[in-house]
LOVEX-28688 format. One record per residue (C-alpha): x negated, y negated, z; residue number from 1; residue in one letter. Coordinates in pm, whole numbers. Example, Ala and Ser with C-alpha at 12.3 -4.5 7.8 and 13.67 -1.06 7.14 Angstrom:
<pt px="-1230" py="450" pz="780" n="1" res="a"/>
<pt px="-1367" py="106" pz="714" n="2" res="s"/>
! end
This chain:
<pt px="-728" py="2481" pz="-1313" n="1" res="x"/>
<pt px="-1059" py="2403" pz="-1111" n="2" res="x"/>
<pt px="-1259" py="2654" pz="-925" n="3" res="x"/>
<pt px="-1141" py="2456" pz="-582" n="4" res="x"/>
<pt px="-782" py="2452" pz="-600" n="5" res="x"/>
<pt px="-759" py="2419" pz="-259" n="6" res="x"/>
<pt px="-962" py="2113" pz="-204" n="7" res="x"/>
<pt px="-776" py="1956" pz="-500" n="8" res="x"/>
<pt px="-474" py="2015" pz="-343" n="9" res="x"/>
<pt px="-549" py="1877" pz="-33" n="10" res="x"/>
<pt px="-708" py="1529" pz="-177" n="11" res="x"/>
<pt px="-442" py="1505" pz="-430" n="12" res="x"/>
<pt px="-175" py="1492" pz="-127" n="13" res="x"/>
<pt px="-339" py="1241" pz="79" n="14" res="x"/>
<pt px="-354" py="1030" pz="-277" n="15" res="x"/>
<pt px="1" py="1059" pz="-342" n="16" res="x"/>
<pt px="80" py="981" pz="16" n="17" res="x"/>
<pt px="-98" py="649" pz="0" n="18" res="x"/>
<pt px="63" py="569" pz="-309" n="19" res="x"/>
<pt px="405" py="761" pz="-378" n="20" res="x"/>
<pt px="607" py="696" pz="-672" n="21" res="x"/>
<pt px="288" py="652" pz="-896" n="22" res="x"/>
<pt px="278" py="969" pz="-1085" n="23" res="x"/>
<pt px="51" py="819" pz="-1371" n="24" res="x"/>
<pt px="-183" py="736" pz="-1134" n="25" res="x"/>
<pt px="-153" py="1077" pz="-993" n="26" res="x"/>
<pt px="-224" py="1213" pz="-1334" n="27" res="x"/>
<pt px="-545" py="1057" pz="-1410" n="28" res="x"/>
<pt px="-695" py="1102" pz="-1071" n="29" res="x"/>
<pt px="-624" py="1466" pz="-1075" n="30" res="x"/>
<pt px="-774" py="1512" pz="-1420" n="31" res="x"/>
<pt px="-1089" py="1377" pz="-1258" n="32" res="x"/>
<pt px="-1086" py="1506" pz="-916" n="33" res="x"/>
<pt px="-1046" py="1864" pz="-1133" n="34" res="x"/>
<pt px="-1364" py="1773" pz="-1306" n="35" res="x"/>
<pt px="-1610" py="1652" pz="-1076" n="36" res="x"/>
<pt px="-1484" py="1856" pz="-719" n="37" res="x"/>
<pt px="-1749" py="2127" pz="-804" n="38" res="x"/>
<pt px="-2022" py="1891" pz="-811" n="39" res="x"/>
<pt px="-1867" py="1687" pz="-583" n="40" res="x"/>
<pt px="-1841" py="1967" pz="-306" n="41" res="x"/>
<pt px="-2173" py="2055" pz="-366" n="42" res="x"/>
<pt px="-2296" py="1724" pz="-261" n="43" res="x"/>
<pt px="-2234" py="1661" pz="150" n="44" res="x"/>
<pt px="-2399" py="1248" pz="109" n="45" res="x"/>
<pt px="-2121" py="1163" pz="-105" n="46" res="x"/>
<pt px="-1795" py="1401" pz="54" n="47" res="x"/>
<pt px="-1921" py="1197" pz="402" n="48" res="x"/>
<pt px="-1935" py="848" pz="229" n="49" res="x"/>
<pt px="-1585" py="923" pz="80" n="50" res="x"/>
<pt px="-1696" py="824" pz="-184" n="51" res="x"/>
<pt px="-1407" py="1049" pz="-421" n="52" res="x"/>
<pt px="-1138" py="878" pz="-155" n="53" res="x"/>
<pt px="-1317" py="524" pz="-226" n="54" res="x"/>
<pt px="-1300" py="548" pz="-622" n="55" res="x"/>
<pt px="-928" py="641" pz="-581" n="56" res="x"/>
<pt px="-874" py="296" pz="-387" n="57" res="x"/>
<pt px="-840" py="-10" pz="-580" n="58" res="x"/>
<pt px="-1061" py="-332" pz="-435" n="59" res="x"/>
<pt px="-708" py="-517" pz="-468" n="60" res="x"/>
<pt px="-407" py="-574" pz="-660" n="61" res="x"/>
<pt px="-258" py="-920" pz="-739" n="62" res="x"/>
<pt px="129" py="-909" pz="-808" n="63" res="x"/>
<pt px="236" py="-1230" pz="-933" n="64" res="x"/>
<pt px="471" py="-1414" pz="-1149" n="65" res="x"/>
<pt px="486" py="-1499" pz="-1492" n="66" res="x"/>
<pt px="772" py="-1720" pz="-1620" n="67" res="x"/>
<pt px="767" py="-1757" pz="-2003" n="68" res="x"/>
<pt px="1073" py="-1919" pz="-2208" n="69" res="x"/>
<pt px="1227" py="-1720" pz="-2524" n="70" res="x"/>
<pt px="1287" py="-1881" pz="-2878" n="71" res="x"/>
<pt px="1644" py="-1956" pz="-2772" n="72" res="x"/>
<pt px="1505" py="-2173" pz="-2491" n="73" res="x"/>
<pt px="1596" py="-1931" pz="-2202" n="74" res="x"/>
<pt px="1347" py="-1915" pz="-1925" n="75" res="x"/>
<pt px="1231" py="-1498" pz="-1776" n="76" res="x"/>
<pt px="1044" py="-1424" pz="-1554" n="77" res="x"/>
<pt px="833" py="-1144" pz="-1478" n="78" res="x"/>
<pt px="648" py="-949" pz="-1232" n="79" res="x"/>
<pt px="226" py="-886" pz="-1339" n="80" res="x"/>
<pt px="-38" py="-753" pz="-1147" n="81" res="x"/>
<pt px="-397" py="-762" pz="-1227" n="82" res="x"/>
<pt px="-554" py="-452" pz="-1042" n="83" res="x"/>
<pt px="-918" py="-421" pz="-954" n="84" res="x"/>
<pt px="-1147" py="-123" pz="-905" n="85" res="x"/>
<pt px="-1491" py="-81" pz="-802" n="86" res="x"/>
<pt px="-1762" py="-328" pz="-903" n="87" res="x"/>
<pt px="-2057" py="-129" pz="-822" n="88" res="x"/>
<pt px="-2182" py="-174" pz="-1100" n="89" res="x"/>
<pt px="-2052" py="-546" pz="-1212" n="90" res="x"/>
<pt px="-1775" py="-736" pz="-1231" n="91" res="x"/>
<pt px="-1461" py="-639" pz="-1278" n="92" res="x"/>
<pt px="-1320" py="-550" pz="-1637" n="93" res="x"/>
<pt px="-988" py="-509" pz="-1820" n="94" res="x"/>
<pt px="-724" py="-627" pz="-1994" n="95" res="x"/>
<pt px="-402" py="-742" pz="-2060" n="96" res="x"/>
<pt px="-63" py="-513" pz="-2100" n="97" res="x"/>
<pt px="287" py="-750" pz="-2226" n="98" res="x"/>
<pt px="572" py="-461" pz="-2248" n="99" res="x"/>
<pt px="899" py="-396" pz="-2049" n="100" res="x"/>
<pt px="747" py="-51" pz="-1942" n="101" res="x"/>
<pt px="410" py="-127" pz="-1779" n="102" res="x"/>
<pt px="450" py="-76" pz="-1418" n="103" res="x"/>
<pt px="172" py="-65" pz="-1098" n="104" res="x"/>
<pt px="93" py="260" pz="-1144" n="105" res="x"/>
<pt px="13" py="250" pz="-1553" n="106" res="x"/>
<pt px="-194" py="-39" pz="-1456" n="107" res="x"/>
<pt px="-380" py="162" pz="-1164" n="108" res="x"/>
<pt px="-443" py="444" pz="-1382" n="109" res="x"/>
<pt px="-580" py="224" pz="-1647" n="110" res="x"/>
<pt px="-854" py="49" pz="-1382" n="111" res="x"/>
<pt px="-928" py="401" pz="-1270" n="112" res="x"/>
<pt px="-1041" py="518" pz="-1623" n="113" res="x"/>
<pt px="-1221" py="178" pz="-1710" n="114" res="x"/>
<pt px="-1442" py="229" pz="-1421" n="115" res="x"/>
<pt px="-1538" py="535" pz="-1564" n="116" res="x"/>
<pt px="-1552" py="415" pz="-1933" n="117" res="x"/>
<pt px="-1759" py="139" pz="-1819" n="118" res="x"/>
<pt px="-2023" py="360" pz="-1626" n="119" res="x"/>
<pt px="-2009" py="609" pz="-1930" n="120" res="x"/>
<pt px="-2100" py="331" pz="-2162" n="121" res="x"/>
<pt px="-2379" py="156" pz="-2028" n="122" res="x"/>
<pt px="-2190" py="-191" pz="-1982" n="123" res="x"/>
<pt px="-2280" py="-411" pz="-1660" n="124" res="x"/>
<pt px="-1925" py="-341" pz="-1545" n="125" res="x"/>
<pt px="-1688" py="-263" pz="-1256" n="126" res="x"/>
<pt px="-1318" py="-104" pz="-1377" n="127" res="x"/>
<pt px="-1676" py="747" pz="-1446" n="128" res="x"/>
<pt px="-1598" py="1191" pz="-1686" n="129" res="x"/>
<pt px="-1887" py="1338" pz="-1453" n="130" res="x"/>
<pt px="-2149" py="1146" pz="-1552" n="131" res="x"/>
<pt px="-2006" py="843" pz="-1472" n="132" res="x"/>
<pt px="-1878" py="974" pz="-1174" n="133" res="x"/>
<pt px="-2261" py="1041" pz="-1023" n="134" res="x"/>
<pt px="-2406" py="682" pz="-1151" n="135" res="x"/>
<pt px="-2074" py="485" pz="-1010" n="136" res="x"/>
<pt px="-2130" py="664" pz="-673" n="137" res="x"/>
<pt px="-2483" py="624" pz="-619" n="138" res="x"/>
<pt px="-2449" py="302" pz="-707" n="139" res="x"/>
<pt px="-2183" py="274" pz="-391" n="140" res="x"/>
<pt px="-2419" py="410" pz="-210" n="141" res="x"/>
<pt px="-2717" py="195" pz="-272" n="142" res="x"/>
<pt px="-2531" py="-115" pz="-229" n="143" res="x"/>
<pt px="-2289" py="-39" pz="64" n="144" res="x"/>
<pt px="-2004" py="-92" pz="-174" n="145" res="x"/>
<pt px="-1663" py="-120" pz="47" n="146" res="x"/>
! end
């Protein structure tokens, strides 16, 4: 458990109350928000930009339909969404999930991490361990991203 329990708490129930019924991407933001709240709390530019709150916000999400026919000729369809994080520091990058169990919030958690893979990495892309977490914000900040 972090040395802030308290403010993890209290960020960790506005999350879930913007987005109930997503406990993956409950999981994956709390492993980070445990991580980086020390630094983060340490640093007043970035708690008044939000900037913790704006990583935790996807840019959109796109629900759509896919409609695909089965070897037997019968048509499905399905629901998709393509979620998209920050792009502070590129274009948007991901991939592509086909099984019966992928649901918004796999899919949110996912986009949260690549952000932070991305940043980690080097590559010229949207999608942050601590590291990340400091280049993908200052990078908000120089650019007035959202």
């Amino acid at each position: 458990m972090s040395a802030h329990p308290s403010e993890i708490k209290h960020f960790m129930k506005g999350l879930k109350k913007r987005n109930p019924h997503e406990a993956e991407f409950h999981q994956a933001v709390e492993e980070v928000a445990e991580s980086v709240m020390p630094w983060y709390l340490e640093h007043e530019d970035y708690r008044k930009a939000q900037i913790l709150e704006r990583l935790t916000e996807p840019d959109r999400i796109i629900t759509f339909r896919v409609s695909w026919e089965t070897d037997d000729g019968d048509i499905r369809a399905n629901r998709a969404w393509r979620v998209q994080f920050n792009h502070a520091l590129g274009p948007y990058k991901g991939g592509l999930r086909f099984h019966p169990t992928v649901t918004q919030s796999i899919l949110k958690f996912l986009g949260f991490e690549q952000i932070f893979k991305n940043s980690l990495t080097g590559l010229p892309l949207g999608g942050a361990n601590i590291a990340g977490f400091k280049k993908v914000a200052d990078a908000m900040m120089a650019y007035g991203v959202f």
